[in-house]
C-alpha positions, 0 to 999 in steps of 0.5 A: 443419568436418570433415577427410575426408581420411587423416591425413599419416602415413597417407597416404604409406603407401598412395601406397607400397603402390599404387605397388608393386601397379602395378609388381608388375602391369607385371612379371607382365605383362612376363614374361607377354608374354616367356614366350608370346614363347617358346612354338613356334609350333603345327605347321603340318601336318595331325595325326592326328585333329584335327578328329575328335569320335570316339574311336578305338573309335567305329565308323565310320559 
């Protein structure tokens, strides 16, 4: 019979390495979520030109 499983030395090594591309990923996504926590909030008036398509030395129709 034929092992197919990764040798005992091997092993702990990769079990360290996907531990660590886990918690890599939850720290970007930690710090990801802080930064959009701090961006202001868009302005809640109208602005100039915000829905128009034109440039502005397009003729008026």
């Amino acid at each position: 019979m034929h092992t197919l499983a990764a040798g005992g030395s091997a092993s702990w090594i990769f079990t360290v390495v996907g531990v660590l591309i886990v918690v890599a990923l939850l720290v970007l996504l930690w710090t990801s979520r802080r930064r959009l926590a701090r961006r202001p909030n868009p302005p809640q008036t109208p602005q100039p030109r915000q829905d128009s398509w034109e440039e502005p030395d397009d003729p008026k129709p």
